[in-house]
py3Dmol code that shows the C-alpha trace and the ligand (Angstrom):
import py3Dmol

protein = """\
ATOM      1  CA  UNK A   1     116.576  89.758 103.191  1.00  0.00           C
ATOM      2  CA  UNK A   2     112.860  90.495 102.789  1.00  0.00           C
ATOM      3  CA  UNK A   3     110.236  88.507 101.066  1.00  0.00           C
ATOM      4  CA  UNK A   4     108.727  89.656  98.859  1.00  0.00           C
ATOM      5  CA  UNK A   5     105.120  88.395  97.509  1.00  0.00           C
ATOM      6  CA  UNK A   6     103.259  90.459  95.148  1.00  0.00           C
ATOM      7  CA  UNK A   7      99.155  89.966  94.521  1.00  0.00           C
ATOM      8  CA  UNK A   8      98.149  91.201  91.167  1.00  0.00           C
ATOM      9  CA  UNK A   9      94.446  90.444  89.092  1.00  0.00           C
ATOM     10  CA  UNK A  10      95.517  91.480  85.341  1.00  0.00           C
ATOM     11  CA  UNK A  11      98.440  92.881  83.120  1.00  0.00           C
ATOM     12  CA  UNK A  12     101.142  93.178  86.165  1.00  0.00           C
ATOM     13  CA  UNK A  13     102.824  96.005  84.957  1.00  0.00           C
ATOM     14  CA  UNK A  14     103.530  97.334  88.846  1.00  0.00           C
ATOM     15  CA  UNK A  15     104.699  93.595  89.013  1.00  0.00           C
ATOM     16  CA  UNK A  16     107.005  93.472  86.373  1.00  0.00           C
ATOM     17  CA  UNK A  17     108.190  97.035  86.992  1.00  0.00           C
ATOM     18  CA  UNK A  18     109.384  95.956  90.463  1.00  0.00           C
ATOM     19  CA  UNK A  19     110.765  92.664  89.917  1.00  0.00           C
ATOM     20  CA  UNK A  20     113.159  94.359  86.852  1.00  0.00           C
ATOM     21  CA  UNK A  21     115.047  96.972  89.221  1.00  0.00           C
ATOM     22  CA  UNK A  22     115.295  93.972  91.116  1.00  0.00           C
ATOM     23  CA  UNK A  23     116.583  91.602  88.545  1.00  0.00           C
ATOM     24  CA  UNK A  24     118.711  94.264  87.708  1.00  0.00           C
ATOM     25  CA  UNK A  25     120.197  95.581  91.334  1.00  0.00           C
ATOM     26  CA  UNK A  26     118.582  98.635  91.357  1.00  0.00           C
ATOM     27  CA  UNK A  27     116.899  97.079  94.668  1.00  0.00           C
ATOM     28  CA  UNK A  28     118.817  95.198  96.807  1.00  0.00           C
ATOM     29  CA  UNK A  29     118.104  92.799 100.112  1.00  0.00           C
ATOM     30  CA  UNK A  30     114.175  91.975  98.601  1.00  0.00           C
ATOM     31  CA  UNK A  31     113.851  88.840  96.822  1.00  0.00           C
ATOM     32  CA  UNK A  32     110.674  87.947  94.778  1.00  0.00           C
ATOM     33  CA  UNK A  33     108.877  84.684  96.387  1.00  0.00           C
ATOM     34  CA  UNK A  34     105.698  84.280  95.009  1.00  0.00           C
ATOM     35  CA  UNK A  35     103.366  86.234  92.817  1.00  0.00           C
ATOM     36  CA  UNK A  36      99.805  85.577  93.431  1.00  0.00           C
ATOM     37  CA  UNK A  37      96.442  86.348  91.524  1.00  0.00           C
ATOM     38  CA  UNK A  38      92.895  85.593  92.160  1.00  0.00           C
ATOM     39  CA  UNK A  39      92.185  85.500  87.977  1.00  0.00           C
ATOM     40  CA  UNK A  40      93.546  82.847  86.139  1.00  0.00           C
ATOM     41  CA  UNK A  41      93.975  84.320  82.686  1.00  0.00           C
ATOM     42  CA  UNK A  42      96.059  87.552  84.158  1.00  0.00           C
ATOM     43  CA  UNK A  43      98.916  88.065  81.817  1.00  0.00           C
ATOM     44  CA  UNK A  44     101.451  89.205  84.881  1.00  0.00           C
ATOM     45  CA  UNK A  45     101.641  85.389  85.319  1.00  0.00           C
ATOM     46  CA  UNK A  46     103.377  84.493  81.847  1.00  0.00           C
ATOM     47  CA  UNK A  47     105.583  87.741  82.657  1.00  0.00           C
ATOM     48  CA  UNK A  48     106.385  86.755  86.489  1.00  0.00           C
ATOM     49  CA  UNK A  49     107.013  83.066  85.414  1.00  0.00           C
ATOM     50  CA  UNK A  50     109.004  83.299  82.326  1.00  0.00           C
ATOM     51  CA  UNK A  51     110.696  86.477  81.940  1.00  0.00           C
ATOM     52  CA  UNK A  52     111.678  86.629  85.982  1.00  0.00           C
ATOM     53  CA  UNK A  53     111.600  82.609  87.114  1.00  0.00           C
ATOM     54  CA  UNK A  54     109.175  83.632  90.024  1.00  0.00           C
ATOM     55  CA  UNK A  55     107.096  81.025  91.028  1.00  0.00           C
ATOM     56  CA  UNK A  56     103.591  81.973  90.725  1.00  0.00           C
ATOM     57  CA  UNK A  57      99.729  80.853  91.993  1.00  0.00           C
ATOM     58  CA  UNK A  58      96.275  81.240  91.094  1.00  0.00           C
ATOM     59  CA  UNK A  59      94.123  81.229  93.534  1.00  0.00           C
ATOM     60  CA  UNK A  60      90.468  82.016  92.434  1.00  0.00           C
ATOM     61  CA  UNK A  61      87.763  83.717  94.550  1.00  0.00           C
ATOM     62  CA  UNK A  62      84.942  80.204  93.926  1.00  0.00           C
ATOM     63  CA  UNK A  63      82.828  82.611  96.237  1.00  0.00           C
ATOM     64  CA  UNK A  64      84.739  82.383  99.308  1.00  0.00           C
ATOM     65  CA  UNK A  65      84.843  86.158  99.989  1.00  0.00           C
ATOM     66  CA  UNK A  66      86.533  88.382 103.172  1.00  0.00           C
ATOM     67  CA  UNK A  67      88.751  86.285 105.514  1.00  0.00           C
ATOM     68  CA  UNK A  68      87.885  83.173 104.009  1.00  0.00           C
ATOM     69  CA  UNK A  69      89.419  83.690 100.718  1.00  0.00           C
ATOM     70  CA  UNK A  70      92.541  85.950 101.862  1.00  0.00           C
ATOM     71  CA  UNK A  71      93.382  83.391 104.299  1.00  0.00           C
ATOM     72  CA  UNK A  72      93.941  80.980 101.284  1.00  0.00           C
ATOM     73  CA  UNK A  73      96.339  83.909 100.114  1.00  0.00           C
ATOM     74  CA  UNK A  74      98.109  84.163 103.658  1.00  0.00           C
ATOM     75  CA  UNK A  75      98.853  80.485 103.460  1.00  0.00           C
ATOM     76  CA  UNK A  76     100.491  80.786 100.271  1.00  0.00           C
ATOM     77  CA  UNK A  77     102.416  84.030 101.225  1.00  0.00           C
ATOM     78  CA  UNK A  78     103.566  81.680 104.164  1.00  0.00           C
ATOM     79  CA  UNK A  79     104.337  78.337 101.825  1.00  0.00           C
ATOM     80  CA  UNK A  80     106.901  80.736 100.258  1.00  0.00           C
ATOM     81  CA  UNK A  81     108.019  82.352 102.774  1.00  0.00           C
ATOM     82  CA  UNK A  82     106.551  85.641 102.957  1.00  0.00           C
ATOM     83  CA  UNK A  83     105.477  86.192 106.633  1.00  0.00           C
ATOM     84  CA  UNK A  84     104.231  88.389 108.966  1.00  0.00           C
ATOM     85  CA  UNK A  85     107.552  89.025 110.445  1.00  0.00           C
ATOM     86  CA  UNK A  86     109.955  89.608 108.075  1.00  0.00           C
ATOM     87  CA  UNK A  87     107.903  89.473 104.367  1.00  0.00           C
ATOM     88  CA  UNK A  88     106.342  92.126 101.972  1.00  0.00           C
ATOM     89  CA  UNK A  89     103.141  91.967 100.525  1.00  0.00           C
ATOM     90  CA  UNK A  90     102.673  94.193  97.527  1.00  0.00           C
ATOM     91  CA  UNK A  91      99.577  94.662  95.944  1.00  0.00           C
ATOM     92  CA  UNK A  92      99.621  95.383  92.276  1.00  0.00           C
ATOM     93  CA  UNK A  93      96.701  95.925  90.308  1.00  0.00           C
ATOM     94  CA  UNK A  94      94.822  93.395  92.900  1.00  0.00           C
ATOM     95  CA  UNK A  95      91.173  94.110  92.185  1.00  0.00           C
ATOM     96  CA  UNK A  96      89.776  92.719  95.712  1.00  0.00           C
ATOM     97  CA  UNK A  97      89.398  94.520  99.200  1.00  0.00           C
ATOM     98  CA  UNK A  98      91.817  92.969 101.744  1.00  0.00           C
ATOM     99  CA  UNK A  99      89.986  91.732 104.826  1.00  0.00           C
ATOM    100  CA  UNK A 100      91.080  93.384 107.989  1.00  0.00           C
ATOM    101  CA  UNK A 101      92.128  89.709 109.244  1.00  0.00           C
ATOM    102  CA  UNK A 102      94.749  89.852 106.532  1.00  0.00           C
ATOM    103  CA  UNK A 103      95.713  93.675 107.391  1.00  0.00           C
ATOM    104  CA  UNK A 104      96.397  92.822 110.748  1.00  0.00           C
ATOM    105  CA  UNK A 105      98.747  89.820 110.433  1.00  0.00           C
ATOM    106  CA  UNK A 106     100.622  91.488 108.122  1.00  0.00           C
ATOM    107  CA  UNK A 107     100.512  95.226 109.692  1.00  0.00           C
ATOM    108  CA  UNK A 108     102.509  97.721 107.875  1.00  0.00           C
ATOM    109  CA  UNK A 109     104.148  95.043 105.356  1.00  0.00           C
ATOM    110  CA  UNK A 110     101.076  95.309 102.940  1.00  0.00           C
ATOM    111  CA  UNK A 111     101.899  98.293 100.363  1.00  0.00           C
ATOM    112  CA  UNK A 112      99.412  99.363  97.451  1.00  0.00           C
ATOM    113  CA  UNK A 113      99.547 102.029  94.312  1.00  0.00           C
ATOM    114  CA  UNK A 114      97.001 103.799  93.337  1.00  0.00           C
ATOM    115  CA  UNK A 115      96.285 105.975  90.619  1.00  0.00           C
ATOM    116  CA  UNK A 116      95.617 108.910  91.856  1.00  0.00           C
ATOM    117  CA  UNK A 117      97.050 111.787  94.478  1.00  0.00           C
ATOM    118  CA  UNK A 118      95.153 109.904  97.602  1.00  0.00           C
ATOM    119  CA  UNK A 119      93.006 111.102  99.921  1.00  0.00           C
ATOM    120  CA  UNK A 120      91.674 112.143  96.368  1.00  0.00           C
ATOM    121  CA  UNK A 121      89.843 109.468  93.989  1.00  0.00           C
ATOM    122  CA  UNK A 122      89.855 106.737  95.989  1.00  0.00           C
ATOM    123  CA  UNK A 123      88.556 103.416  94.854  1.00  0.00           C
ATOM    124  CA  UNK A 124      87.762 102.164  90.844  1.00  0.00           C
ATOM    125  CA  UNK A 125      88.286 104.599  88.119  1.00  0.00           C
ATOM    126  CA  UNK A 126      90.595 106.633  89.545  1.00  0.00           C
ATOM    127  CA  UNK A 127      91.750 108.342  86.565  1.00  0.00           C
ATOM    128  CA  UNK A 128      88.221 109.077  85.437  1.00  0.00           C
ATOM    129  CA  UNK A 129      86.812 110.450  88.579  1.00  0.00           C
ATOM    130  CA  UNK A 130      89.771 113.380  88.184  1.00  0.00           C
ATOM    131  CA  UNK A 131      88.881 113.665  84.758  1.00  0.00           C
ATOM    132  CA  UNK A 132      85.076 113.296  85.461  1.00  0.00           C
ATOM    133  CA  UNK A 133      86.228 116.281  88.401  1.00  0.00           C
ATOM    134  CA  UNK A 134      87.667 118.281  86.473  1.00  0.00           C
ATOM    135  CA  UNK A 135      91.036 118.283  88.172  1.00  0.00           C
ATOM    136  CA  UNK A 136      94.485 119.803  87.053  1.00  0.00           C
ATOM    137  CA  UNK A 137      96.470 117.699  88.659  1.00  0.00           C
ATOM    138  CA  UNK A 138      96.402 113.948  89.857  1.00  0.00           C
ATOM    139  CA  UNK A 139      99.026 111.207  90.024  1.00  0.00           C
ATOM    140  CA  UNK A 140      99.790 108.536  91.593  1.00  0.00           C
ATOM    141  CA  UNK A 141     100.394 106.701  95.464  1.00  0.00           C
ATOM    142  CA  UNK A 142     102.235 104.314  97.222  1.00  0.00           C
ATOM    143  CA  UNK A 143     100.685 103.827 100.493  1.00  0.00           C
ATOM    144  CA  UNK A 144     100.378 101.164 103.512  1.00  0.00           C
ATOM    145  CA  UNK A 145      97.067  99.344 103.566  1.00  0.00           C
ATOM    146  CA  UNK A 146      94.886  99.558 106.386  1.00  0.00           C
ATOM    147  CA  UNK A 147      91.614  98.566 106.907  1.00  0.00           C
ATOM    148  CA  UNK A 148      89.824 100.904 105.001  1.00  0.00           C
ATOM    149  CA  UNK A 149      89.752 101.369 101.093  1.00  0.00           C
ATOM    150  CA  UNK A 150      92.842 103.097  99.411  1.00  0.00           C
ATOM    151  CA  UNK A 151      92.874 104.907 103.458  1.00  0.00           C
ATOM    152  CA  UNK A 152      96.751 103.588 104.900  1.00  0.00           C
ATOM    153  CA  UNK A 153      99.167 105.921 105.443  1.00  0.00           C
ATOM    154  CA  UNK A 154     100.991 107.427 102.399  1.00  0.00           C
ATOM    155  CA  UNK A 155     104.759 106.634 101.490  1.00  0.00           C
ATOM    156  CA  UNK A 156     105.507 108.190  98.407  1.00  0.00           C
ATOM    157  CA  UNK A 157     103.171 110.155  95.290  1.00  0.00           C
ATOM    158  CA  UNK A 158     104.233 111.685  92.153  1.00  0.00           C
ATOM    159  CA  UNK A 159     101.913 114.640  90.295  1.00  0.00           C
ATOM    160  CA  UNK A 160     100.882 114.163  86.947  1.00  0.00           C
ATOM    161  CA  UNK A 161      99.109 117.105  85.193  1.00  0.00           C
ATOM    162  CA  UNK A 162      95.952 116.353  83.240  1.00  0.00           C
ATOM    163  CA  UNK A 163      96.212 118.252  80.115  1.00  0.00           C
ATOM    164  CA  UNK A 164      93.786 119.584  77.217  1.00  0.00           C
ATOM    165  CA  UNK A 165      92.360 116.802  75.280  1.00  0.00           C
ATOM    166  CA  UNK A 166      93.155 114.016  77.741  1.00  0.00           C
ATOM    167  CA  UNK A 167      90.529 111.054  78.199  1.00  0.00           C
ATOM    168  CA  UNK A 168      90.870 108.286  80.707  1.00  0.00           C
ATOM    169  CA  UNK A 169      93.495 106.152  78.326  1.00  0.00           C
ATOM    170  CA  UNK A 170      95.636 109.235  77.671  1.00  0.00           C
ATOM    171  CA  UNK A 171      95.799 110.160  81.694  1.00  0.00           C
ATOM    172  CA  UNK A 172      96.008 106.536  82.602  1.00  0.00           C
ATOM    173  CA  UNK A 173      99.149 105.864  80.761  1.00  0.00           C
ATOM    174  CA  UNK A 174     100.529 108.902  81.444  1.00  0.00           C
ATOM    175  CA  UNK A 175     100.378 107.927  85.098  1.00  0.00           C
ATOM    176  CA  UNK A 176     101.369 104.699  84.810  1.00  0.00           C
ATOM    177  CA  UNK A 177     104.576 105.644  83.576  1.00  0.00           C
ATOM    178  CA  UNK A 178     105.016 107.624  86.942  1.00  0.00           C
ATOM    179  CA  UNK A 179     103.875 104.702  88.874  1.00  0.00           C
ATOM    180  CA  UNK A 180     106.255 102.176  87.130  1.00  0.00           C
ATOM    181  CA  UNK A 181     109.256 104.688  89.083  1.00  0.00           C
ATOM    182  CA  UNK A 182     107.330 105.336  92.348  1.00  0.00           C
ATOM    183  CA  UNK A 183     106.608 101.534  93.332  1.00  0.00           C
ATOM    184  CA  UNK A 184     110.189  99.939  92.838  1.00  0.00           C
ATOM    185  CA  UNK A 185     111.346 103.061  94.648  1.00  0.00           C
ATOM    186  CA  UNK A 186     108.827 102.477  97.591  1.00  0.00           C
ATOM    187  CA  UNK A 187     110.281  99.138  97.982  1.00  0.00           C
ATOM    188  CA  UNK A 188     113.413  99.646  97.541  1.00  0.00           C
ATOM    189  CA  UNK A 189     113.432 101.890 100.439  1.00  0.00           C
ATOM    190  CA  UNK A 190     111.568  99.507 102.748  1.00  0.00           C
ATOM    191  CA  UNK A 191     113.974  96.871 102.030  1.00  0.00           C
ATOM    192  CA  UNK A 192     116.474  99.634 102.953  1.00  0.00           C
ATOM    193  CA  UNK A 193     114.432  99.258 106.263  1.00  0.00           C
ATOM    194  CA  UNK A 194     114.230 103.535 105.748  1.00  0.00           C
ATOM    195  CA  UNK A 195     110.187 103.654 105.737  1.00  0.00           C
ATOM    196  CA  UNK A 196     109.454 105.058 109.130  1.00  0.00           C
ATOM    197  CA  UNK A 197     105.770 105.625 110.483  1.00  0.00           C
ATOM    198  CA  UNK A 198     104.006 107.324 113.116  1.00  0.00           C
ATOM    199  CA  UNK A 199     100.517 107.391 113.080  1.00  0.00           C
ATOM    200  CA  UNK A 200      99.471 108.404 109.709  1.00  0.00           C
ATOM    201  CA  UNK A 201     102.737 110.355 108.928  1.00  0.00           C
ATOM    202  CA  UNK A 202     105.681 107.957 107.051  1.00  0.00           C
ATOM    203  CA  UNK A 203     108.986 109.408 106.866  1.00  0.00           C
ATOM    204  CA  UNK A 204     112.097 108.314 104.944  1.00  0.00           C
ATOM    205  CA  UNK A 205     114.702 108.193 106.738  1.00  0.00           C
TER     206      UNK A 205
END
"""
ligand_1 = """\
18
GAR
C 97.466 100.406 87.976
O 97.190 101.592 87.316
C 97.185 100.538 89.454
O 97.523 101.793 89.968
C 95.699 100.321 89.480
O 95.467 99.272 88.577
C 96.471 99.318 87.572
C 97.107 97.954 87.508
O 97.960 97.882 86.389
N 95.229 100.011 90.785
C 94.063 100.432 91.262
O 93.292 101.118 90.629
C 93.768 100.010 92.679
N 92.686 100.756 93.220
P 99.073 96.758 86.313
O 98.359 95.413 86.485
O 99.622 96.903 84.940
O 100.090 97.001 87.383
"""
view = py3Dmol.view(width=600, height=400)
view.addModel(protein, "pdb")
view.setStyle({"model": 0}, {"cartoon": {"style": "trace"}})
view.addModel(ligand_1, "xyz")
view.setStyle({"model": 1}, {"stick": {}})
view.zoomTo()
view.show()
């Protein structure tokens, strides 16, 4: 059985998305431990709490920043459970840059989604920069985090076109829809232990 923690800042949609297809079998041998966010109004709590009974935590930045804030995080991953070793760390809609202390203690167990067909758009506003672009295609990524921003190796992405008329809400919805399949299948197949990686390439085995 994995661990499963999940770090989100706002709505938790990633969040809840994962924790139904597991609530509902559709992902097996990864149970939900703790879901963690740094803001304490973000609505994913109410969701995580009382529609799937996961515990959850706030932890706030106060202005500790790097290491010395996501080391408050790696205790709590460890209070319930989720270690280095055998845990999962997703991050869902986590608006702060993991420190590389935090990368490396949990090395390939820390998964992210971003909007957008990485190495494109990396970073805020993803679905504006391909708008802002002018691009015909975007989407969305799972990928491991590594030290660098939106840079870990990918796992799985999923196209979205950008059609005539869109604007950022349009395109952002229409990609979240694509991302609410690609994450819950990302970790369903590393609880399947079928996410394989060598260097930057990840294949599913
Ligand atoms: C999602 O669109 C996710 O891809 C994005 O934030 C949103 C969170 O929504 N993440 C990033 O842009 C990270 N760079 P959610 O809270 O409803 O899951």
């Amino acid at each position: 059985m994995i661990n499963l923690g999940i770090l989100i800042s706002g709505r938790g949609s990633n969040m809840a998305a994962i924790l139904a297809a597991i609530k509902f079998g559709r992902i097996k041998n990864v149970k939900p431990c703790i879901i963690i966010s740094n803001e304490p109004e973000a609505a994913g709590l109410k969701i995580a709490s009382e529609k799937y009974s996961v515990p959850t935590k706030v932890i706030p930045a106060d202005g500790f920043k790097g290491w010395d804030y996501d080391q408050k995080v790696v205790a709590a991953l460890q209070e319930y459970g989720v270690t280095p070793q055998s845990g999962l760390v997703c991050l869902a809609g986590f608006m702060r840059i993991i420190s590389p202390e935090f990368v490396r203690q949990y090395k390939m167990r820390i998964l992210n989604i971003h909007p957008a067909l990485l190495p494109s758009f990396p970073g805020l506003h993803a679905q504006k920069q391909a708008l802002d672009h002018g691009a015909k295609i975007t989407g969305c990524t799972v990928h491991f985090v590594d030290e660098g921003v939106d840079s870990g190796p990918v796992i799985l992405q999923k196209a979205v076109p950008v059609v005539n008329g869109d604007d950022e809400g349009t395109l952002s919805t229409r990609i979240l829809e694509q991302e609410h399949q690609l994450y819950p299948e990302a970790v369903r197949l590393f609880g399947e232990g079928r996410i394989k990686v060598q260097g930057r390439r990840v294949s599913i085995t």
